[in-house]
N, C-alpha and C positions, 0 to 999 in steps of 0.2 A: 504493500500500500504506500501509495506517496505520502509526500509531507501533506499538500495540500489537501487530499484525500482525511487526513487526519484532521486538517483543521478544520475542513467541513462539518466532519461527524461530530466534533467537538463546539461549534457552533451549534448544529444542530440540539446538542444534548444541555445549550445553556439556554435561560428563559430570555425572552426579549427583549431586545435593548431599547427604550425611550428616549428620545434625544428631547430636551424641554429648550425653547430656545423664547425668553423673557428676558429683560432688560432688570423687569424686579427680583430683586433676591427673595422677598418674602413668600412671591408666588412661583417661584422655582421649588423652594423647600419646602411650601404647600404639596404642591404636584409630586417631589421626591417621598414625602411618606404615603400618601396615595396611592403612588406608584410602587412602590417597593414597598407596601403593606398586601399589595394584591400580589404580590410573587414577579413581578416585572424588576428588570435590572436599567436604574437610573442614568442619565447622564446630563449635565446641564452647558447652556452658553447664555452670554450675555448681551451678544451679539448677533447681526445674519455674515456678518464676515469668521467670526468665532466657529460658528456653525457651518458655515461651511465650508471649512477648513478643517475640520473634525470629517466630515462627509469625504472630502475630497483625498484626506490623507490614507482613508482605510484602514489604519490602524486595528479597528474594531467598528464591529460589523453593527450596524444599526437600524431597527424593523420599525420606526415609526418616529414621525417629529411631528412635536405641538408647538403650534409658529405663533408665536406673538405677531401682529398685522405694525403697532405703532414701537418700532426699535430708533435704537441711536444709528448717525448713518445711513445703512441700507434698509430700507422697510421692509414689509414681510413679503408683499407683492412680489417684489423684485426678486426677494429670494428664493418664494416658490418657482417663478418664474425661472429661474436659472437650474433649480432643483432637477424642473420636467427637462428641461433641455439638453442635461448631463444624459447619456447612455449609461451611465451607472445607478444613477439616482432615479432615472424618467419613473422607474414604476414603484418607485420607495412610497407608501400611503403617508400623507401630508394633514392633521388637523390642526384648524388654522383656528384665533382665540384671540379677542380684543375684548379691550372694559370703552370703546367711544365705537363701536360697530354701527352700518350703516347696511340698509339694505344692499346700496352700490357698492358697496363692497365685499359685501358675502356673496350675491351675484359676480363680480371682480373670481373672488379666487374659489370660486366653484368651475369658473369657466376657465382661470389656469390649472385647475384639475386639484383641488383640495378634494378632501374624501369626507370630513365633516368641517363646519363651523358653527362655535355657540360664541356668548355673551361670557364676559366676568360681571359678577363673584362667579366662580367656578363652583356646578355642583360638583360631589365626590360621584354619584353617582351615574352620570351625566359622562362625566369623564373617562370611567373604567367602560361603561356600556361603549361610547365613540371608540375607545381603544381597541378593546376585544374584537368587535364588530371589523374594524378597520385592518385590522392584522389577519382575519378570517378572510375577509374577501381578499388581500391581498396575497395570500397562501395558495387560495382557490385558483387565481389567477394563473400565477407560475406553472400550480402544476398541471390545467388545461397548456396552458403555452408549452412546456417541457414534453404532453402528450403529444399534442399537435406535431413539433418536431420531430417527435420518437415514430406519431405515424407515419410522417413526410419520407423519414429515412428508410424504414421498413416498405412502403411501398415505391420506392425510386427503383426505376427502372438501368440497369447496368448494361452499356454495351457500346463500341466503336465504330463496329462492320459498317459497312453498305449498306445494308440493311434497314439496321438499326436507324442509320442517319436520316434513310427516306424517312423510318417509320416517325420520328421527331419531328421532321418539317410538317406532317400531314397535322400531328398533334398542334402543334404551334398556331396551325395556319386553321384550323376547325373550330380551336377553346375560345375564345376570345366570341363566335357567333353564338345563336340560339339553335343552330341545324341539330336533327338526333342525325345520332352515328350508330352505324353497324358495323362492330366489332370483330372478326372474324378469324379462323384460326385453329389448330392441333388443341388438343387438350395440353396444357401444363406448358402455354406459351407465354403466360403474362397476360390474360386479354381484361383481366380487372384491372391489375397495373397500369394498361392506355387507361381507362376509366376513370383512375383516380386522376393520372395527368391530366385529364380535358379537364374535370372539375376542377381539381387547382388550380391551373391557368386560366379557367372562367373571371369573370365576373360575378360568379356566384360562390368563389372560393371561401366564404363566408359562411353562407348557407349551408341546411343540411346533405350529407352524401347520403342515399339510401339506396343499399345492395338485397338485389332479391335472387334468390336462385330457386328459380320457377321448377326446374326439374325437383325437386323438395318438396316442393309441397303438393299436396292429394289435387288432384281436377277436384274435386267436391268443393274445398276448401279454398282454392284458386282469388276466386272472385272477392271473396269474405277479407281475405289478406289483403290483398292488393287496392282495395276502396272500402274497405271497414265494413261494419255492419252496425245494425240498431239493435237494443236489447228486446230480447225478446222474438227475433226477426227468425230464428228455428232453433232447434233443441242447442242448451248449451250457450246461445248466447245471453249470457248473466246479466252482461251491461254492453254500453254503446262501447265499440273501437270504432277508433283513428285506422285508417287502412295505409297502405306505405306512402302513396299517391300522396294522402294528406302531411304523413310523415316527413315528405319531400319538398312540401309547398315553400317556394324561391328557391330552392335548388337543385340537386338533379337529382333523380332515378337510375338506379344501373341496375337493368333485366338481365342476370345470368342467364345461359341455357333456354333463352326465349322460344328454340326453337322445339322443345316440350312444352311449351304452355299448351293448355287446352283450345279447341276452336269457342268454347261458347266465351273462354275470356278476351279470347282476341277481339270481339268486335267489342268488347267493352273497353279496351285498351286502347283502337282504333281511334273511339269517340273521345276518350282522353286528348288522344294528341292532334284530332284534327280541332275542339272545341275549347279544349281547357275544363271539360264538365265531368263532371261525377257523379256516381248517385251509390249512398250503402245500400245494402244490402236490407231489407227490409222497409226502405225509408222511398217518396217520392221526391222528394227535395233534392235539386238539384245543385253542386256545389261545384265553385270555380277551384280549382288550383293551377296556380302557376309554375309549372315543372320541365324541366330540361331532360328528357329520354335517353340515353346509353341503352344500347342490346347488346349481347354477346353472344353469339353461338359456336360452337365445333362442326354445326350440321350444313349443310348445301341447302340452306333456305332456297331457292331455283326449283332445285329439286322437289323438297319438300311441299311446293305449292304448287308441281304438277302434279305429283302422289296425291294433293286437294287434305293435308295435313296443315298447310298454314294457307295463311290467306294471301293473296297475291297482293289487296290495297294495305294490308298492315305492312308487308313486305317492302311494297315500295314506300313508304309512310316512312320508314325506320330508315331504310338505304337514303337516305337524302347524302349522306358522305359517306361514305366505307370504307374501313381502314379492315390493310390485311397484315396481320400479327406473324411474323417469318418464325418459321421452326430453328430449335436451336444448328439443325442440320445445316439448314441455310447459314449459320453465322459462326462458325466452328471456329476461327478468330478471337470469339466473344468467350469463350469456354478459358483461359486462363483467369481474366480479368474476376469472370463470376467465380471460378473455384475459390480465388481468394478472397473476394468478398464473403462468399457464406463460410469461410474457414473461420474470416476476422467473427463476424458476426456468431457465430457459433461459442467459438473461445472464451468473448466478452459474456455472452449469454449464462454460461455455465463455468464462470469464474476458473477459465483454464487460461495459464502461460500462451501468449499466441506463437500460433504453428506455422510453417512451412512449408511450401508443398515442394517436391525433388522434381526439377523439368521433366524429368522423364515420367511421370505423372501426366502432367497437361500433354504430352503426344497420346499417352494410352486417351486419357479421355476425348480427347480430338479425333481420335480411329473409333469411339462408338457411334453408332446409329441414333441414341436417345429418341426412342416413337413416346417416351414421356415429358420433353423436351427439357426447361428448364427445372421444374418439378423432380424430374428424377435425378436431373444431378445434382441439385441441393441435398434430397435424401444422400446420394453416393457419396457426395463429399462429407455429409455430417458424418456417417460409418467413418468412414476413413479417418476422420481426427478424433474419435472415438478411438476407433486401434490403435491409431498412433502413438510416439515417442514424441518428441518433438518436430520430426522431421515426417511428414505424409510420403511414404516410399508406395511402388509398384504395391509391393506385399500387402499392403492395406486396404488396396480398391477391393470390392468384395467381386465375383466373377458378373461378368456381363451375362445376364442372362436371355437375350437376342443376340448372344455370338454366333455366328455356324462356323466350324472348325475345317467345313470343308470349304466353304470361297477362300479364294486365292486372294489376299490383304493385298489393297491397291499399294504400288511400291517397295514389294517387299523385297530385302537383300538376298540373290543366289537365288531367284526364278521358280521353277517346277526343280519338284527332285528328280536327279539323275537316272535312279531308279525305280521302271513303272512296275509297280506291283502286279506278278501275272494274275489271269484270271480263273484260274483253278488250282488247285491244293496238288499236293507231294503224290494222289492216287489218281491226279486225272479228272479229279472230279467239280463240277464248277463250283465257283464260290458263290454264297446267296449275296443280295446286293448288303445288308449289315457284313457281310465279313471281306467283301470288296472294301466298301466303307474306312474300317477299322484298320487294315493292310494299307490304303493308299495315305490313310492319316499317319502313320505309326511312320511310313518309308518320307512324308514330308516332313515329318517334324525331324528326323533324322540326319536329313540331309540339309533341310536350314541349320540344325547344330552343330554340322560339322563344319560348314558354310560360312560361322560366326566363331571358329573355335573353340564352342563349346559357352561363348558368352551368354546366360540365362537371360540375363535383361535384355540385351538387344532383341535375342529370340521372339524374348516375348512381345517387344515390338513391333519385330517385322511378321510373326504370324496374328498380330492383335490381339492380342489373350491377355489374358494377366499372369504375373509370373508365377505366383500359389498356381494357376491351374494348369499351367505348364508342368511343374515338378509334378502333379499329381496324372498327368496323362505318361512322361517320361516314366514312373514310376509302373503305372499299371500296364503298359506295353514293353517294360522290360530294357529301357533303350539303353545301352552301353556305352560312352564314350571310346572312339576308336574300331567300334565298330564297321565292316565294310557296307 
């Protein structure tokens, strides 16, 4: 643990600091037994230059100031004002306190962002409730904001390729309008990831995100979800729901898997996005929401709405922009960068020393197929720094389980082997195609090792394997070093 890290947890573990900033001494040592009679840790000035000077120097860490408005010098204005203007200070909760207040000026420093203002004589209780209250919201704050970040970084999209770069511009160039977008794509390509991005770059990044993954929930239940219901409206509904629709109101929708929704909800979806209109489930009252539509599917929606499974006007309704999600096959480039990102991430997660991945690592997973695209290899790489030492070696990938052992690995060093396995046995007899199979394997991998003088790792590069599954085929086929 660092230093810093210690003084954090160590702040953390001391009660609040008050900074009292009055020109009077009498009503500073008011405020200090008030304050440090409720368990708060005191601090005074006599000054707005005193104060923040105190603020500015960091010394010690400080969760709340009560501003005198009439000071020697610099008034309280000014100093709030310079408060919010610091990046250090901007969100430090400010209660501001005059004995000659004025409504123009409690109006004044509500609108330079004080968090309360009262009157002197100071009540006691007046004072601790403003406190409390002011440090609670200010708590709450952060740690939405710390959230917010934690989500922004978790769903950031990683990558360089060609690819990736078109798929950026489309993003860029789509968030910023009101068009719905049709997401589309492999399973375990990132297609909520675009999603988040259009909303963050919206104008509605503010607003709520609402993820529906329509394949989940029952056709029955469809409708009920997605525009609420009224109580009472069939068995089970106890009381009114808000449906996601409402959930969304100013901001966007993102319809997972849309291409499983039902037909009777589609045209009620439809009506959504040509009208803006809703109705629960039980209710005739018709309700405006204002919502920004994301789709996403894995299916050939085209398809789908010749097969007369999806509707052809929600289809084009949704397609107003269509963005196509590249499989990680297409960006095989992109596969270092992500290894070490889910390694960092992983490591941090689970309080581990961060790891390393051996280059020869990032070839093996660059020669897999991934039909689970990014999905799978986050799973592959989490195993592997789970096995791991500190260093992620060949040994740790767990085996590829879409490997064929019989394709010929694009590139591989030392070609077909030299020698082709006959087609029948020591008595003349033919071999079935499993023992064809297992003799034409047994004579390649032989002759790549002899090819490589016997080096495992490369081997297991140039037939794409991983090296564990290598030693375990050398082993059950008997292979000998030096052998002809």
């Amino acid at each position: 643990m660092t230093g810093s890290e210690d003084n954090n947890e160590e702040a953390a573990a001391l009660p609040p600091t008050i900074l009292v900033v009055d020109d009077e001494k009498n009503i500073r040592r008011t405020l200090e037994m008030v304050l440090t009679g409720a368990g708060y840790r005191f601090m005074g000035a006599g000054s707005a230059e005193e104060a923040l000077e105190r603020l500015n120097n960091g010394t010690e860490p400080v969760d709340l100031v009560i501003l005198d408005l009439k000071l020697p010098g610099m008034g309280g204005l000014d100093a709030l004002e310079l408060i919010r203007a610091d990046e250090d200070t901007k969100d430090l909760p400010v209660v501001v306190i005059s004995g000659h207040a004025t409504v123009h000026h409690a109006v004044q420093a509500i609108k330079l962002g004080a968090n309360d203002f009262f009157e002197k004589p100071l009540s006691r209780d007046r004072v601790l409730v403003s406190v409390e209250n002011s440090i609670r919201t200010a708590r709450l704050r952060r740690a939405v904001k710390a959230m917010r970040a934690e989500i922004e970084t978790r769903y950031e999209m990683i990558g360089t390729s060609s690819p990736m770069q078109r798929l950026y511009q489309d993003i860029d160039k789509v968030a910023p309008t009101r068009a719905s977008v049709l997401i589309t794509g492999e399973s375990g390509t990132g297609k909520e990831l675009v999603s988040r991005a259009i909303h963050r770059l919206s104008p509605r990044d503010s607003a709520p995100f609402v993820k529906v993954n329509c394949a989940a929930i029952p056709a029955e239940l469809i409708e009920s979800e997605l525009f609420g219901h009224e109580k009472g409206s069939f068995t089970g509904a106890h009381s009114r729901k808000r449906g996601f629709f409402e959930q969304a109101h100013g901001g966007t929708l993102f319809l997972d898997e849309i291409g499983d929704m039902a037909l009777a909800a589609q045209s009620k979806v439809l009506r959504a996005l040509q009208n803006g209109e809703i109705i629960r489930v039980g209710s005739e009252h018709v309700l405006n929401v204002d919502v920004r539509v994301l789709a996403a599917t894995n299916k050939d929606l085209a398809k789908e709405v010749a097969a007369e499974r999806f509707r052809e006007d929600l289809f084009f309704r949704l397609e107003v922009f269509p963005i196509r999600v590249p499989a990680l096959r297409q960006r095989s480039e992109d596969i270092p960068l992500l290894a070490d990102t889910f390694v960092a991430t992983f490591c941090a997660e689970n309080g581990l020393r961060r790891k390393r991945i051996d280059p020869v690592v990032y070839e093996a997973l660059q020669r897999r197929s991934w039909p689970g695209n990014v999905r799978e290899l986050k799973n592959v790489v989490d195993r592997a720094a789970i096995l791991s030492s500190d260093i992620i070696t060949i040994a740790d990938l767990p085996e590829d389980p879409h490997d064929s052992p019989f394709e010929e690995p694009e590139g591989i060093v030392g070609g077909r082997p030299s020698v082709v396995p006959p087609t029948v046995d020591a008595e003349g007899k033919k071999l079935s195609l499993r023992e064809y199979r297992e003799a034409a394997e047994r004579a390649y991998i032989s002759d790549t090792l002899r090819g490589l003088d016997w080096n495992i790792s490369q081997a297991a590069i140039a037939l794409g394997v991983e090296r564990t599954n290598l030693h375990k085929k050398i082993r059950a086929y008997g292979i000998r070093r030096g052998e002809a």
